[in-house]
ZALUMBA-109083 format. One record per residue: residue number from 1; residue in one letter; x, y, z of N, C-alpha, C, O in turn. Coordinates in steps of 0.02 Angstrom, whole numbers, plus 50000, padded with zeros to 5 digits. Last residue first. Example, Ala and Ser with C-alpha at 12.3 -4.5 7.8 and 13.67 -1.06 7.14 Angstrom:
BEGIN
+-----+------+-------+-------+-------+-------+-------+-------+-------+-------+-------+-------+-------+-------+
| seq | type |   n.u |   n.v |   n.w |  ca.u |  ca.v |  ca.w |   c.u |   c.v |   c.w |   o.u |   o.v |   o.w |
+-----+------+-------+-------+-------+-------+-------+-------+-------+-------+-------+-------+-------+-------+
|   2 |    S | 50642 | 49888 | 50354 | 50684 | 49947 | 50357 | 50645 | 50002 | 50394 | 50670 | 50057 | 50402 |
|   1 |    A | 50660 | 49716 | 50390 | 50615 | 49775 | 50390 | 50660 | 49835 | 50390 | 50712 | 49834 | 50423 |
+-----+------+-------+-------+-------+-------+-------+-------+-------+-------+-------+-------+-------+-------+
# end
This chain:
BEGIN
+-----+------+-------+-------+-------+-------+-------+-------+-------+-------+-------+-------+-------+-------+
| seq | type |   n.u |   n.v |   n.w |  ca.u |  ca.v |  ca.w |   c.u |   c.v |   c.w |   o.u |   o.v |   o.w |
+-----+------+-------+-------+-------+-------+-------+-------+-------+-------+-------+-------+-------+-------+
|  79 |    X | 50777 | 52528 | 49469 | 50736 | 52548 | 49426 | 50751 | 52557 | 49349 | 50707 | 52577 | 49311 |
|  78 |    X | 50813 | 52378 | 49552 | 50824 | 52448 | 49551 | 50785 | 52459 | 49481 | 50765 | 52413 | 49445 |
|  77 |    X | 50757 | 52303 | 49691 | 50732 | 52293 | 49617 | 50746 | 52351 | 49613 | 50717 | 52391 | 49649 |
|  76 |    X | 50904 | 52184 | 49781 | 50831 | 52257 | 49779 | 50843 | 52238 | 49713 | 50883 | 52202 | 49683 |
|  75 |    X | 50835 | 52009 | 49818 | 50904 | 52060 | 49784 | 50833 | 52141 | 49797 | 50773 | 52150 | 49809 |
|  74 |    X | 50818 | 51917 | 49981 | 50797 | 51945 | 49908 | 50839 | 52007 | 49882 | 50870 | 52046 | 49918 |
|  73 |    X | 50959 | 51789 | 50034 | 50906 | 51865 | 50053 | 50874 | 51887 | 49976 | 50902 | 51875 | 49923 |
|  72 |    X | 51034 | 51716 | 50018 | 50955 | 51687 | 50020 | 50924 | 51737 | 50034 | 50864 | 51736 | 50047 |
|  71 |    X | 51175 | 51777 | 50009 | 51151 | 51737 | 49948 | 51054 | 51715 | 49952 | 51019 | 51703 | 49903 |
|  70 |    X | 51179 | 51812 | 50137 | 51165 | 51862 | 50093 | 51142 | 51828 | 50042 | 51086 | 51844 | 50022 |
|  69 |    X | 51214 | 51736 | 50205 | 51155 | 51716 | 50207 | 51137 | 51767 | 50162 | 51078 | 51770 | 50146 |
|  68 |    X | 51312 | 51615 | 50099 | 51327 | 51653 | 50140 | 51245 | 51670 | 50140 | 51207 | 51641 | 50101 |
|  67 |    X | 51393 | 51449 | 50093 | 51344 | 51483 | 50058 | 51350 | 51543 | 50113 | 51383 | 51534 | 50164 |
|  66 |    X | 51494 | 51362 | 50003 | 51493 | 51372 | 50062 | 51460 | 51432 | 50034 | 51475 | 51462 | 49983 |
|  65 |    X | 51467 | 51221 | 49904 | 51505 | 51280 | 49919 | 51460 | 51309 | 49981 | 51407 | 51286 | 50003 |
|  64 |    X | 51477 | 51071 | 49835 | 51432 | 51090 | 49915 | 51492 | 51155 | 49888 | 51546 | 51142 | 49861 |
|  63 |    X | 51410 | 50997 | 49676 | 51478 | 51043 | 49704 | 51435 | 51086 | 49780 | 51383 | 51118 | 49780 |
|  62 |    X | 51364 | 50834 | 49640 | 51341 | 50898 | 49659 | 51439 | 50934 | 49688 | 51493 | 50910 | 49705 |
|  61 |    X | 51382 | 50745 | 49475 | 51411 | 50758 | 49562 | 51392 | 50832 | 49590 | 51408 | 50882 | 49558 |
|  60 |    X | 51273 | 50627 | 49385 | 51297 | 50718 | 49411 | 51343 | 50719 | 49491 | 51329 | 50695 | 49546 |
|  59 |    X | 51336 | 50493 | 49280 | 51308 | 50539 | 49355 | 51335 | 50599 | 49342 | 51384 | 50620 | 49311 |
|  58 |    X | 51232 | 50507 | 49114 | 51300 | 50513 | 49159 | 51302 | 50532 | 49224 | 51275 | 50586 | 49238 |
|  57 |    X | 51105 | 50407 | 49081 | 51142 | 50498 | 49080 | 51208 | 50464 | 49131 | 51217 | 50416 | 49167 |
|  56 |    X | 51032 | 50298 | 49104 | 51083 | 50293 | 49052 | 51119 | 50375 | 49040 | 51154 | 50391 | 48992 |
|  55 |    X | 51027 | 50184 | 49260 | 51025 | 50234 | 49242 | 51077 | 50275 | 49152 | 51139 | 50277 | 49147 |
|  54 |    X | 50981 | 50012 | 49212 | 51037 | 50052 | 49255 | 51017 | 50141 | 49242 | 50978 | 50144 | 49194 |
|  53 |    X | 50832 | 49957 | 49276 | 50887 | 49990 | 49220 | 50926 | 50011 | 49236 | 50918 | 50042 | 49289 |
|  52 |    X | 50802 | 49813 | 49368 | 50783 | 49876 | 49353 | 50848 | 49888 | 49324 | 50900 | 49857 | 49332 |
|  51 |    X | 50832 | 49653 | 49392 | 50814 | 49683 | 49326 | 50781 | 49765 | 49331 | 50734 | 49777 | 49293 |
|  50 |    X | 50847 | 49669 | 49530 | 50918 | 49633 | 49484 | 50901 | 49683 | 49426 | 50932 | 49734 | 49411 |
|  49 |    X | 50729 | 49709 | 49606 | 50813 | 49758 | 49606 | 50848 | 49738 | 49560 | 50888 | 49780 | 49537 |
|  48 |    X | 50672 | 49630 | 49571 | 50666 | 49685 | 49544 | 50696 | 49705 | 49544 | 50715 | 49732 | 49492 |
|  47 |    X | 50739 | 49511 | 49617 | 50722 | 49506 | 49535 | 50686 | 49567 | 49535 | 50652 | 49565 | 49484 |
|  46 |    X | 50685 | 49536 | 49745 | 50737 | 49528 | 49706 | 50756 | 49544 | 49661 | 50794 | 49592 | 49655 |
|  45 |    X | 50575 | 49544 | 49753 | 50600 | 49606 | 49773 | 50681 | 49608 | 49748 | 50720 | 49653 | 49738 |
|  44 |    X | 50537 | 49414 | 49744 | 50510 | 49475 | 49690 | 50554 | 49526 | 49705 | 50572 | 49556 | 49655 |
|  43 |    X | 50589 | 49358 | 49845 | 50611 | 49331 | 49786 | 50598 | 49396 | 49732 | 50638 | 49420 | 49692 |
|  42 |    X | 50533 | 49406 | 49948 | 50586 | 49423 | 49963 | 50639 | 49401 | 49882 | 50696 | 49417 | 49866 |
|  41 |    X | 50406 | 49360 | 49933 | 50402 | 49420 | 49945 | 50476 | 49456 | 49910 | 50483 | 49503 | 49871 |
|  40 |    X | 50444 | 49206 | 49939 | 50419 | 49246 | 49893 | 50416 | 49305 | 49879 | 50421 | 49320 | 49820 |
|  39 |    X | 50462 | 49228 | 50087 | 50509 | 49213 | 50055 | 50515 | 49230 | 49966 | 50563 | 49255 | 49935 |
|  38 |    X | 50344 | 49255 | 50154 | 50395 | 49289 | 50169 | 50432 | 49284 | 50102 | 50432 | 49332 | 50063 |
|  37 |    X | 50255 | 49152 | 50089 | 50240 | 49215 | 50082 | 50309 | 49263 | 50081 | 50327 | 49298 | 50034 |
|  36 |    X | 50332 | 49039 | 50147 | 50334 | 49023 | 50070 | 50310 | 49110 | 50068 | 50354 | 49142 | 50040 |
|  35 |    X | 50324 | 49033 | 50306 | 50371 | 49048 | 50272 | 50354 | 49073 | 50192 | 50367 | 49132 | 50179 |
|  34 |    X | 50187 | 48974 | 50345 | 50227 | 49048 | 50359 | 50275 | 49073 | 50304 | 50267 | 49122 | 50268 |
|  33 |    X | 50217 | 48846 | 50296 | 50155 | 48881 | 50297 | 50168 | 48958 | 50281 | 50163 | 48990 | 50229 |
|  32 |    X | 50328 | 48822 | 50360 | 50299 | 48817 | 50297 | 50267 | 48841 | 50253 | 50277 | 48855 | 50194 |
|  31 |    X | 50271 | 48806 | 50483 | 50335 | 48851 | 50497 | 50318 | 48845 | 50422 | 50269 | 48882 | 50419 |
|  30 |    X | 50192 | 48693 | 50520 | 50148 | 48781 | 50504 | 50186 | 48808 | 50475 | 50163 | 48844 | 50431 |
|  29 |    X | 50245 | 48577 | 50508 | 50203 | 48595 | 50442 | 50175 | 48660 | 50445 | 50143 | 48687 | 50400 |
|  28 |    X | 50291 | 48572 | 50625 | 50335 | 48588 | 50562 | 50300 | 48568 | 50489 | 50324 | 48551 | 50435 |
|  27 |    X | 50191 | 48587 | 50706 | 50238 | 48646 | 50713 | 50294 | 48622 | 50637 | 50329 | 48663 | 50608 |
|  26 |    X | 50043 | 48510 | 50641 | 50109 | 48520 | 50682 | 50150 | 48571 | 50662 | 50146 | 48597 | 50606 |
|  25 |    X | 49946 | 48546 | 50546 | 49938 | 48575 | 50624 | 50004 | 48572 | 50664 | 50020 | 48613 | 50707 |
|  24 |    X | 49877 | 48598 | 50411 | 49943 | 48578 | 50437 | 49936 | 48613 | 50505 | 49925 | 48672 | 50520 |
|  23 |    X | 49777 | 48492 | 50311 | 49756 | 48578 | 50355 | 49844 | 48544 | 50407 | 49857 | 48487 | 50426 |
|  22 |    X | 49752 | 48378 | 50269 | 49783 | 48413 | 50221 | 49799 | 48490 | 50274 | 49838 | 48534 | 50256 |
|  21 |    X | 49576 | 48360 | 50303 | 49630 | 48318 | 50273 | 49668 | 48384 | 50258 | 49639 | 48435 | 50241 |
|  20 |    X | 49498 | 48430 | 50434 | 49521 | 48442 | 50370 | 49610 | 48402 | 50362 | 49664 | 48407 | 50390 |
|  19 |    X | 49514 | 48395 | 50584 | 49476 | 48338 | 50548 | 49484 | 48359 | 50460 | 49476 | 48314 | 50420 |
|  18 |    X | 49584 | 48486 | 50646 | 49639 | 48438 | 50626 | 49582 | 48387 | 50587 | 49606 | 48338 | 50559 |
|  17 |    X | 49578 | 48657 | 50600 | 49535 | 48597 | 50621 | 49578 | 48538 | 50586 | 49599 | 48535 | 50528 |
|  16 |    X | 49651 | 48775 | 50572 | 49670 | 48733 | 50640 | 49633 | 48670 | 50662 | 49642 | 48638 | 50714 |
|  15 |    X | 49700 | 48836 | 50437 | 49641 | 48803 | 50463 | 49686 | 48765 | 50510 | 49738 | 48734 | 50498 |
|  14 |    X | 49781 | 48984 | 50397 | 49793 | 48924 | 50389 | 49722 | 48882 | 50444 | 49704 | 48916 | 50492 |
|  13 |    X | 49783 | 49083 | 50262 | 49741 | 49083 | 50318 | 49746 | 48992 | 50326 | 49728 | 48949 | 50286 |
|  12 |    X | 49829 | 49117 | 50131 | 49859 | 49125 | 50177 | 49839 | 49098 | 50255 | 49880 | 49096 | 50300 |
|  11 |    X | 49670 | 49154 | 50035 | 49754 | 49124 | 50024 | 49801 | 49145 | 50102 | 49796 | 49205 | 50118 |
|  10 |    X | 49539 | 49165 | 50055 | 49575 | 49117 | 50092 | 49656 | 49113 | 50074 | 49694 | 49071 | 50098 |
|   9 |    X | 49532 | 49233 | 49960 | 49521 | 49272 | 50028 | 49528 | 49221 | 50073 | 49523 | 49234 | 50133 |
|   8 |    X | 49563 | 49183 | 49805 | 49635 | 49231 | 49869 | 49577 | 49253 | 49943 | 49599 | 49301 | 49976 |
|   7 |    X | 49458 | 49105 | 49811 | 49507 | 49078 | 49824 | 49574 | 49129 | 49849 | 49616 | 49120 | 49892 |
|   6 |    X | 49362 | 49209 | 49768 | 49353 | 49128 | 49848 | 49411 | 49129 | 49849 | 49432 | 49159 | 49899 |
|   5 |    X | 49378 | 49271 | 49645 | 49395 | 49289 | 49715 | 49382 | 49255 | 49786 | 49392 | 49277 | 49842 |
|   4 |    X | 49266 | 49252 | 49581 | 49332 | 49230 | 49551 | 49376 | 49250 | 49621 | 49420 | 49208 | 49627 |
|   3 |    X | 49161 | 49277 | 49645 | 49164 | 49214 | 49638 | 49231 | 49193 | 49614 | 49254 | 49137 | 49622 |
|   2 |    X | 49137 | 49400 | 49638 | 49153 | 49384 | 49686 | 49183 | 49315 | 49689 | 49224 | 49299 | 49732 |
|   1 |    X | 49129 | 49425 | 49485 | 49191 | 49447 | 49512 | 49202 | 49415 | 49581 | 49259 | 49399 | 49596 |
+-----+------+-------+-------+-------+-------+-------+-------+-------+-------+-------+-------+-------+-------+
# end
């Protein structure tokens, strides 16, 4: 298991040693870098909201009436 797992514990973590071929040090190879997570993030969240169900009951509309405090008091228990 550990072994299938090298590769996301580096996913994101960008290397500042400019002697790794490929390791993005200028400012417009980090911004890149940065970005693709955000943006992805922002893609899923998408395409969840698009494709969730619509709801299939009919809306309920609540009715607000005007409540008195007698209504939240306990009733007596007659016999």
């Amino acid at each position: 298991m550990a072994s299938s797992l090298q590769g996301a514990m580096s996913a994101g973590i960008i290397k500042a040693n400019p002697s790794v071929p490929g390791a993005p040090t200028m400012p417009e190879q980090i911004f890149p870098a940065l970005a693709w997570p955000v943006v992805a993030v922002l893609a899923v969240h998408a395409l969840g909201q698009w494709s969730y169900p619509a709801p299939k009951a009919p809306r309920r509309y609540a009715e607000l009436t005007v409540r008195r405090i007698r209504d939240f008091l306990p009733r007596r228990v007659e016999p």
